[in-house]
C-alpha positions as CSV (number, residue, x, y, z in Angstrom):
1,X,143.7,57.3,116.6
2,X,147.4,56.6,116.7
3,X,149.0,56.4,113.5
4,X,150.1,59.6,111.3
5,X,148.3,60.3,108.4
6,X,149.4,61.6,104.8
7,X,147.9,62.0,102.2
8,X,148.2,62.4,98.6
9,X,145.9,65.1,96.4
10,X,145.8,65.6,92.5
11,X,145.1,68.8,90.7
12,X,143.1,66.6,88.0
13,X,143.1,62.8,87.7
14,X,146.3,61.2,85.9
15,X,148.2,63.8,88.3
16,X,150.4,61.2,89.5
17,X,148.4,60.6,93.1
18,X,148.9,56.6,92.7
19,X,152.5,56.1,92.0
20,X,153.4,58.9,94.7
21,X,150.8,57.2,97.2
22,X,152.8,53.8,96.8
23,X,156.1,55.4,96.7
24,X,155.5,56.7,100.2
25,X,154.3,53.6,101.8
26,X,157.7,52.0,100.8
27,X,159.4,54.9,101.8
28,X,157.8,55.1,105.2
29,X,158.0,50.8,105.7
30,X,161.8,51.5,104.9
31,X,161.9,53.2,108.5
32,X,160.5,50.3,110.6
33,X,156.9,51.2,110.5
34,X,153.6,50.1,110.4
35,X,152.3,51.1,107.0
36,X,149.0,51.0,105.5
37,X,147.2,52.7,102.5
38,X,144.0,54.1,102.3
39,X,141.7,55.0,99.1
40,X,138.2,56.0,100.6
41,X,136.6,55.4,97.2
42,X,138.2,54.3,94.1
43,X,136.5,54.0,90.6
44,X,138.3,51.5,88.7
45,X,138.0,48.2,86.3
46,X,141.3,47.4,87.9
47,X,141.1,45.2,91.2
48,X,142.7,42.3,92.9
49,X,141.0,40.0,94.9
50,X,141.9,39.3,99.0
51,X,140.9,37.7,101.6
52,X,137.6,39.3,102.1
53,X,136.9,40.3,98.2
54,X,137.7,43.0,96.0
55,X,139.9,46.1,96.2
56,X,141.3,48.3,93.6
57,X,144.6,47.1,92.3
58,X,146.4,50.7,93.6
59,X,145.6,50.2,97.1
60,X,146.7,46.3,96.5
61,X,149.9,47.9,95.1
62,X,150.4,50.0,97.8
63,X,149.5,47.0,100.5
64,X,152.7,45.6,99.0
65,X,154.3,48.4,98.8
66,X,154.3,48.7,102.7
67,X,154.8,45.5,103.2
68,X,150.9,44.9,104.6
69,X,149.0,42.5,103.8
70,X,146.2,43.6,101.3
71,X,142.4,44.8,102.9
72,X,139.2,45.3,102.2
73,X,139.4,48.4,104.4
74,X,142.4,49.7,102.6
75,X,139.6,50.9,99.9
76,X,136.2,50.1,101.3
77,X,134.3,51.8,98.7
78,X,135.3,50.6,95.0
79,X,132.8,51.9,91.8
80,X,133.4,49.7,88.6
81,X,132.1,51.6,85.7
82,X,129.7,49.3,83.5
83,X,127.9,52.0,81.4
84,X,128.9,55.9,81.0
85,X,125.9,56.5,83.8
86,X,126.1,53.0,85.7
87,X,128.5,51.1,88.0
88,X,128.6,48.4,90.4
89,X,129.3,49.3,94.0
90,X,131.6,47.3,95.4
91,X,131.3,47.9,99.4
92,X,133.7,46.4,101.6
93,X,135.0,43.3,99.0
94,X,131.3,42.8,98.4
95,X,128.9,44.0,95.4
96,X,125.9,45.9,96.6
97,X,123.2,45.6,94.5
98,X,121.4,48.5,96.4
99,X,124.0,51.3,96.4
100,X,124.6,50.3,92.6
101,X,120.8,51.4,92.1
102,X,120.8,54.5,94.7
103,X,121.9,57.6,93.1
104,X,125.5,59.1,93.6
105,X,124.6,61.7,96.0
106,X,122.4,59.9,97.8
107,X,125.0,57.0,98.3
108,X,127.5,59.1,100.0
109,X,125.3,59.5,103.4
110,X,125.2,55.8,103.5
111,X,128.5,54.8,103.0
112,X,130.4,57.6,105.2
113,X,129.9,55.3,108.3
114,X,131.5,52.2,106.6
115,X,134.7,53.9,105.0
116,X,135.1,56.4,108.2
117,X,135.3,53.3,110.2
118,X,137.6,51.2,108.3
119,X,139.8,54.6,108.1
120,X,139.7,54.5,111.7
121,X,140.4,51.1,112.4
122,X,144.0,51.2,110.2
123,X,144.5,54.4,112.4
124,X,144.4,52.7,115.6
125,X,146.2,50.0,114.2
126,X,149.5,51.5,112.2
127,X,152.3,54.3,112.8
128,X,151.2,55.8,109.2
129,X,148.4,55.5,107.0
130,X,149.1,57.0,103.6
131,X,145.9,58.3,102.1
132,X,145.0,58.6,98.5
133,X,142.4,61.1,97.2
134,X,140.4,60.7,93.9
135,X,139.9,63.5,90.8
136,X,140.8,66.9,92.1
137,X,139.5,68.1,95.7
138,X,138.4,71.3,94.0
139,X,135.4,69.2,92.4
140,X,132.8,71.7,93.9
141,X,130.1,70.7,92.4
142,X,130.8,67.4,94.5
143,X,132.0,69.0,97.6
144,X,128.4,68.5,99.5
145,X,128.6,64.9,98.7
146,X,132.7,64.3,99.4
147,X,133.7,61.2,101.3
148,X,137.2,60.4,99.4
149,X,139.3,64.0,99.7
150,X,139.2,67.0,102.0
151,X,136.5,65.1,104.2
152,X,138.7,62.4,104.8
153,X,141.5,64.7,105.1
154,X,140.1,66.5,107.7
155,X,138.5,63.2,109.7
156,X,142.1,62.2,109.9
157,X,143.8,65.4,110.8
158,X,146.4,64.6,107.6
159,X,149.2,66.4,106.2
160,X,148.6,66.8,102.8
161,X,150.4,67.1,99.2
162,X,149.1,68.4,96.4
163,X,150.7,67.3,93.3
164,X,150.2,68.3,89.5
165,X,151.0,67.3,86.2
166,X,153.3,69.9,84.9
167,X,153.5,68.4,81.5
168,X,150.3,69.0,80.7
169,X,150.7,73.0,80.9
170,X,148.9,75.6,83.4
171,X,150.7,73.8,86.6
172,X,151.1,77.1,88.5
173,X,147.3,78.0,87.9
174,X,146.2,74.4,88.8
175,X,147.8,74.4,91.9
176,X,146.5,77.8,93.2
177,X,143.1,77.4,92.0
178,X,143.1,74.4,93.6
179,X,144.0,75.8,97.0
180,X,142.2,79.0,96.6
181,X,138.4,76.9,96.3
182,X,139.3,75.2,99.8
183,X,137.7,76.4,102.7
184,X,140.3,78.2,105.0
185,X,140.6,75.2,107.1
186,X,141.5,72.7,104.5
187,X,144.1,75.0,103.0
188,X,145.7,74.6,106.5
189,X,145.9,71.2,105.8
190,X,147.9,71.2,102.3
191,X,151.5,71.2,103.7
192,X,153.3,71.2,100.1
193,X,153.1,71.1,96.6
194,X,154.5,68.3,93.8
195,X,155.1,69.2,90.7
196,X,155.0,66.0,88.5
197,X,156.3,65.0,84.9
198,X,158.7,67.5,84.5
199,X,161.2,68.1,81.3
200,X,164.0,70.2,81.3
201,X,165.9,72.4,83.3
202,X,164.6,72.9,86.9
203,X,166.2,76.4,87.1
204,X,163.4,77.6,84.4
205,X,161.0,77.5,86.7
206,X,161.9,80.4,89.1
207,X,160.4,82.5,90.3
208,X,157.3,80.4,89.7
209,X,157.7,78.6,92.8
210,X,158.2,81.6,95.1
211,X,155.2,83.2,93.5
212,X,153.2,80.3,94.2
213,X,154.3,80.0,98.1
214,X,153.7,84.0,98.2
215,X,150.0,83.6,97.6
216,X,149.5,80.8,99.2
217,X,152.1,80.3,102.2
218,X,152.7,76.5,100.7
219,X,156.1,75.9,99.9
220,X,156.9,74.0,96.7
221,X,158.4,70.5,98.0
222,X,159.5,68.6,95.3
223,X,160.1,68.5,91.1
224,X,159.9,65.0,89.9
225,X,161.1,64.2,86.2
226,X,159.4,62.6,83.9
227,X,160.0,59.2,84.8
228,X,158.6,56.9,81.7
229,X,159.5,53.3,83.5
230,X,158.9,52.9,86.7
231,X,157.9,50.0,86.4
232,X,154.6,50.0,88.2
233,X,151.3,49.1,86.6
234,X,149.0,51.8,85.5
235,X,146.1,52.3,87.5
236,X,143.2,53.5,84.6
237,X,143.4,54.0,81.2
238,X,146.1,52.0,78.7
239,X,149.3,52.6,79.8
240,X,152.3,53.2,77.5
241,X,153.0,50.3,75.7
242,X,156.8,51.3,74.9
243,X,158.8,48.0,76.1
244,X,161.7,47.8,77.8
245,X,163.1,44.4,77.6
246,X,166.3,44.2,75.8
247,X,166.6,42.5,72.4
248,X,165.5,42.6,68.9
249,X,161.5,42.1,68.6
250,X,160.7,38.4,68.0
251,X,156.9,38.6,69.0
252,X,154.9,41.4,68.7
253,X,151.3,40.9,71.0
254,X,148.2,42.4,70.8
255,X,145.7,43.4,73.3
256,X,142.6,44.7,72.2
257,X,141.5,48.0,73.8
258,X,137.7,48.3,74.3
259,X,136.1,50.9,76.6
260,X,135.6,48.6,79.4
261,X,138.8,47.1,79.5
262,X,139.7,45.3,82.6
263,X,142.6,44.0,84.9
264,X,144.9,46.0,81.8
265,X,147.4,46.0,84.7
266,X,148.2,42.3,84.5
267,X,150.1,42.8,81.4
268,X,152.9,45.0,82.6
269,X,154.9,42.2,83.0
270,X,155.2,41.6,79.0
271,X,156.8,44.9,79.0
272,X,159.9,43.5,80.4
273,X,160.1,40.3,78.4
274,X,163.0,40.3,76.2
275,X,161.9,40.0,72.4
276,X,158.3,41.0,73.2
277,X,156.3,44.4,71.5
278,X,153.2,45.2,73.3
279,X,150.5,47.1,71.4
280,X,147.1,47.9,72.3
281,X,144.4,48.2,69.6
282,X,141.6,49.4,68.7
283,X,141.0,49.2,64.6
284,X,142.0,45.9,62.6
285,X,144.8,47.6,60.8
286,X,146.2,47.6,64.1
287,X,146.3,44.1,64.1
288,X,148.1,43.1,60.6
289,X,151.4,41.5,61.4
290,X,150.7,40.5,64.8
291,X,151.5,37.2,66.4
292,X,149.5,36.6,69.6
293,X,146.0,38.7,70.1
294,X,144.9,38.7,73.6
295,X,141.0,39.8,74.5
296,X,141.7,40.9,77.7
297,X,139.0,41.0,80.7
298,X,135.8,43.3,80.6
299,X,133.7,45.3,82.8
300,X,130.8,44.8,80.5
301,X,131.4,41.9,77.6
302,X,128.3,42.2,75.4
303,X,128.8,46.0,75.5
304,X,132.6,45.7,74.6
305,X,131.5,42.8,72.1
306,X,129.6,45.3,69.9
307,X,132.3,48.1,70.2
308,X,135.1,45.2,68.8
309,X,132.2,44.4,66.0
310,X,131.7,48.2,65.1
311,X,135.2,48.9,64.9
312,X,135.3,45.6,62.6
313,X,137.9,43.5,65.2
314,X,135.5,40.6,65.3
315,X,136.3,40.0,61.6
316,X,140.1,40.3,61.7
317,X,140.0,38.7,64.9
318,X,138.6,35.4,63.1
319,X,140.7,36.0,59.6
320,X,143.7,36.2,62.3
321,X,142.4,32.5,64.1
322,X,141.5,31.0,60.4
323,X,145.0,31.7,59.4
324,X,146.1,29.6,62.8
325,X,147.2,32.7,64.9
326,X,147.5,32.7,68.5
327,X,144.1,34.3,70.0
328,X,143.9,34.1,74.2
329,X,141.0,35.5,75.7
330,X,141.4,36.1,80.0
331,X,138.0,36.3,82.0
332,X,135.5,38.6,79.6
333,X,137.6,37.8,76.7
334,X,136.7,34.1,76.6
335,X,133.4,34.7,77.2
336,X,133.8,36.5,74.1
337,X,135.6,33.9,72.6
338,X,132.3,31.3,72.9
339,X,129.6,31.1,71.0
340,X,126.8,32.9,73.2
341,X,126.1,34.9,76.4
342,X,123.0,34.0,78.2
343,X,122.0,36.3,80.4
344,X,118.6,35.7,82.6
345,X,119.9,38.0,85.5
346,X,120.1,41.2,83.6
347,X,123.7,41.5,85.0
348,X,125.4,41.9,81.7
349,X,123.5,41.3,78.3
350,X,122.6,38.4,75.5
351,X,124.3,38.0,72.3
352,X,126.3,36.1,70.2
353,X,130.0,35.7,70.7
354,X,132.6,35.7,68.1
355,X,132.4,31.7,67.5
356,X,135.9,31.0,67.8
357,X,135.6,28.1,70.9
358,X,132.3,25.9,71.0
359,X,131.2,27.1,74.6
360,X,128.5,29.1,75.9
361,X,128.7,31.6,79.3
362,X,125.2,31.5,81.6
363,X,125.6,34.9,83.8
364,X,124.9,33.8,87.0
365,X,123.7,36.5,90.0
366,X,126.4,35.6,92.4
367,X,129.7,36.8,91.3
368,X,132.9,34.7,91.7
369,X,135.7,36.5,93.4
370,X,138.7,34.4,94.5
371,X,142.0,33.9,94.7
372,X,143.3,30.4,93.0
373,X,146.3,28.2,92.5
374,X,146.2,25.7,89.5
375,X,148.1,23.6,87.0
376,X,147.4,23.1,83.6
377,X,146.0,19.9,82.1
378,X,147.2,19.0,78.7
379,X,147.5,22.1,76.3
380,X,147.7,22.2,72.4
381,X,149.4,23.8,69.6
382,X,150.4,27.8,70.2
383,X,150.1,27.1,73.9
384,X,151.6,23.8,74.8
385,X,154.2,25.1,76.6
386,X,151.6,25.4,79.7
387,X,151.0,22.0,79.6
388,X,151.1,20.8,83.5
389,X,152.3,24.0,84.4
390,X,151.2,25.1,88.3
391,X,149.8,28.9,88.1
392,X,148.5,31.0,90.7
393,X,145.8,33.9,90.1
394,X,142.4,35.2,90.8
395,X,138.6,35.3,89.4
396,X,136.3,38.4,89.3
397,X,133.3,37.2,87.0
398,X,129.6,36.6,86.8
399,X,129.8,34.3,84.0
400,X,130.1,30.2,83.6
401,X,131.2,29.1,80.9
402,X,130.5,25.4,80.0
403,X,130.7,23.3,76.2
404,X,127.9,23.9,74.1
405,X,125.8,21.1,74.0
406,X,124.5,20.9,70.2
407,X,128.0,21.4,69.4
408,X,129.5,18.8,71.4
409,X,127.1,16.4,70.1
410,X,128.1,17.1,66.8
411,X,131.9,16.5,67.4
412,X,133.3,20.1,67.7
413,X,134.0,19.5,71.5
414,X,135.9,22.3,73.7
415,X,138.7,21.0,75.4
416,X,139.0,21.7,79.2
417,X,142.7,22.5,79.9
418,X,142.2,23.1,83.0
419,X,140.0,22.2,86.2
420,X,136.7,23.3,87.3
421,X,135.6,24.9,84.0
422,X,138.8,28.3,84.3
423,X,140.5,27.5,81.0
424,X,139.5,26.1,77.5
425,X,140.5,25.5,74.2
426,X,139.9,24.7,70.4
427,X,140.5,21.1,68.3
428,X,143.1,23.4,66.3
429,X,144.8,24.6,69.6
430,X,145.3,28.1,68.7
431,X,142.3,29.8,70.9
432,X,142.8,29.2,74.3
433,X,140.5,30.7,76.9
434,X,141.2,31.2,80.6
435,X,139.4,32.7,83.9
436,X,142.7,33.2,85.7
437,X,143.5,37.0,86.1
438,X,147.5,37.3,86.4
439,X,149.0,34.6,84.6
440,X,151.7,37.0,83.2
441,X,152.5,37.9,87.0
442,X,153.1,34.6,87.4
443,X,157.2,33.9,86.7
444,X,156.3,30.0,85.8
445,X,153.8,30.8,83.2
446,X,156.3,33.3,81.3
447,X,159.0,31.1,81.5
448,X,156.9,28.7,79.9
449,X,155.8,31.0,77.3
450,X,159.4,32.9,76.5
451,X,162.1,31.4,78.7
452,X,162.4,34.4,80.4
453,X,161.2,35.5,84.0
454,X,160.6,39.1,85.0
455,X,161.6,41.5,88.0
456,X,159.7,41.0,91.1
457,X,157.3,44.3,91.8
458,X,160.2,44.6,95.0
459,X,162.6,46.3,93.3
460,X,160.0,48.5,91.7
461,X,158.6,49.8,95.5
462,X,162.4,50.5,96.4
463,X,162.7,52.7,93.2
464,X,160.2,54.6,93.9
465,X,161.4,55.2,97.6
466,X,164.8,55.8,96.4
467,X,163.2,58.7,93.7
468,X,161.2,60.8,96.3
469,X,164.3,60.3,98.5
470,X,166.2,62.0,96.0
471,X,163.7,65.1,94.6
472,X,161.6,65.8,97.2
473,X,163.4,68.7,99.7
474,X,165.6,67.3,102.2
475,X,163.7,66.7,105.8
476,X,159.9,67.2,104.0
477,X,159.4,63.5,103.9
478,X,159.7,62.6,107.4
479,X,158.2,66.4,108.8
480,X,155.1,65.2,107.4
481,X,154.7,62.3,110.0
482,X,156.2,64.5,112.6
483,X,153.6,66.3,115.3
């Protein structure tokens, strides 16, 4: 073991332990040095493929961040929820269909060995690994089966920060509560605490602080704003949709919000596009006025397929197409978009889809996960503008989707815009489906789209760097990689 190790704890999830893990990968690359990220075990519909499979799209982030190039051992252990009670196991890039059946506690005991391991191995081989915990590490009811938070903090010997979102009230009583159900030995461990999301005047919050330190002996290191737009994708849950591209709204898009949303990161970019409003929606009033509606990816399409038809979205969704709106549907949303799900694997579920393109998915056991670079065939209508445009992307899906053959046969014949069965589209050419994750990351499809390209995610890292710089106490940042 060679490298330092930090590593970033939350009082409650949504603390900010993400955007302050990333923040000091950047700010420790800045310095010269070996950076890598680490997430133990990340539960997330949000992930990026690399070279070995799938990680969570944080700890890709981060990878960036410190200028490293993305790994599977970066978060060996990734759990995408399918069901309130049920999600796959993703184990080293790889679904494992055996820890997705063994029970939670159980599947701790057997993982430990991988994710100590890969922990170790970006030890031996970096100056810093900057850790990232999950929930709260005050989860007792969990603490007999913890392999993401004080265990790893403790295999790695790390300085810790504990940060808190003081926006949402009780900050104080959070962060001592939090320290106080720690055994003496990981309270040793906690070097500082963050508080996160704050409005108004700093001064206000004396002697809070001192109390705090007085009862616990850790010092209160930093106070960080509320800081709206930093311009780094959300991790879970739908993000604010408030844009912040200049210009008077010339296009507002929709992106339907069901429970097993997916990949919702990829659309940060339309955030920044001049002239574009991004909403996310989950009732069809939400929808009137719209211009574009986008069915994004899913963790579980049939299940999402009857929350959009209880809500009543499948019906405005088609009134929306019949009119000749733009409707694009990425990964789970095309399968949506077809006319059936077929299902013999019991991976996701039959039904019917919302009839909108005359194709049918087949789930298929083996799951597609790769990176892929592309061009366009010939596009239509709303979406001609993508016409022998090159795009670069990923896949993460069960399902093939192929023409449906009655239909074909009787002239309503999907039209492949693009190779090897990843995008298709209507006679009408206003319902496009693609597989490609990330086309609005790419700056050639958005320039396409709205003549307008984006900032690179670059100038995001060094914001963040430059904003810790600034709040957190002067010399705190570098005594945590100190001996």
């Amino acid at each position: 073991m060679t490298a330092k190790s930090v590593m970033v704890l939350g009082t409650t999830s949504g603390a900010g332990k993400s955007w302050l893990t990333t923040a000091l990968c950047r700010y420790y690359a800045r310095q010269g040095l070996r950076v890598a990220p680490y997430k133990a075990q990340n539960m997330s519909n949000n992930a990026r493929v690399v070279a070995q499979g799938e990680i969570g799209s944080a700890q890709y982030f981060q990878a960036l961040a410190a200028n490293a190039v993305p790994d599977v051992r970066m978060n060996p252990l990734l759990l995408k929820p399918e069901k309130d009670t049920q999600s796959q196991v993703v184990l080293m890039g790889q679904v494992n269909a055996e820890l997705s059946r063994m029970a939670w506690r159980g599947r701790s005991a057997s993982v430990w060995p991988v994710v100590a391991k890969a922990l170790d191995e970006l030890l031996e081989e970096n100056d810093v690994v900057v850790m990232e915990g999950a929930g709260s590490p005050a989860e007792i009811n969990l603490k007999d089966s913890d392999i993401v938070n004080m265990r790893v903090a403790q295999h790695a010997n790390a300085a810790c920060l504990l940060v808190t979102d003081i926006d949402r009230g009780g900050a104080f009583a959070h962060l001592y509560g939090t320290w106080a159900m720690l055994d003496a030995a990981e309270q040793k461990l906690i070097k500082g605490f963050v508080l996160n999301k704050f409005r108004g005047d700093a001064k206000l919050l004396a002697p809070g602080p001192q109390m705090l330190q007085d009862l616990t002996g850790v010092p209160t290191v930093a106070t960080l704003p509320m800081w709206w737009q930093h311009g780094l994708p959300e991790e879970d849950g739908v993000f604010d949709a408030r844009s912040t591209g200049a210009g008077t709204v010339t296009k507002t898009i929709a992106v339907i919000a069901y429970p097993r949303i997916s990949n919702l990161d990829e659309f940060q970019p339309l955030k920044n596009v001049p002239g574009i409003h991004l909403k996310w929606v989950r009732s069809p009033a939400e929808l009137i006025g719209v211009d574009w509606i986008i069915l994004p990816g899913s963790k579980h399409t049939s299940g999402d397929l009857s929350w959009l038809r209880s809500q009543g979205l499948d019906g405005a969704i088609a009134a929306h197409a019949g009119r000749g709106g733009a409707v694009l549907g990425i990964c789970g949303g095309l399968q949506m978009l077809g006319e059936a799900l077929i299902d013999p694997h019991g991976i996701d579920g039959n039904g019917p889809g919302l009839g909108l393109l005359p194709v049918v998915t087949l789930f298929e056991a083996d799951k597609t996960v790769r990176r892929r670079a592309e061009k366009f065939l010939a596009v239509g209508g709303e979406w001609s503008t993508l016409s022998g445009v090159a795009v670069q992307g990923y896949e993460i899906h069960h399902g093939q989707t192929a023409p449906h053959s009655a239909m074909a046969a009787a002239g309503d014949v999907a039209r492949a815009v693009m190779s090897d069965g990843l995008a298709w589209q209507n006679n009408a050419g206003n319902v496009l489906g693609v597989y490609m994750h990330g086309l609005f990351e790419d700056p050639a499809v958005l320039h396409a789209l709205f003549g307008a390209a984006t900032p690179t995610l670059e100038p995001v890292f060094d914001g963040l760097a430059d904003y810790i710089s600034q709040h957190f106490a002067p010399g705190v940042l570098d005594g945590l990689i100190r001996d």
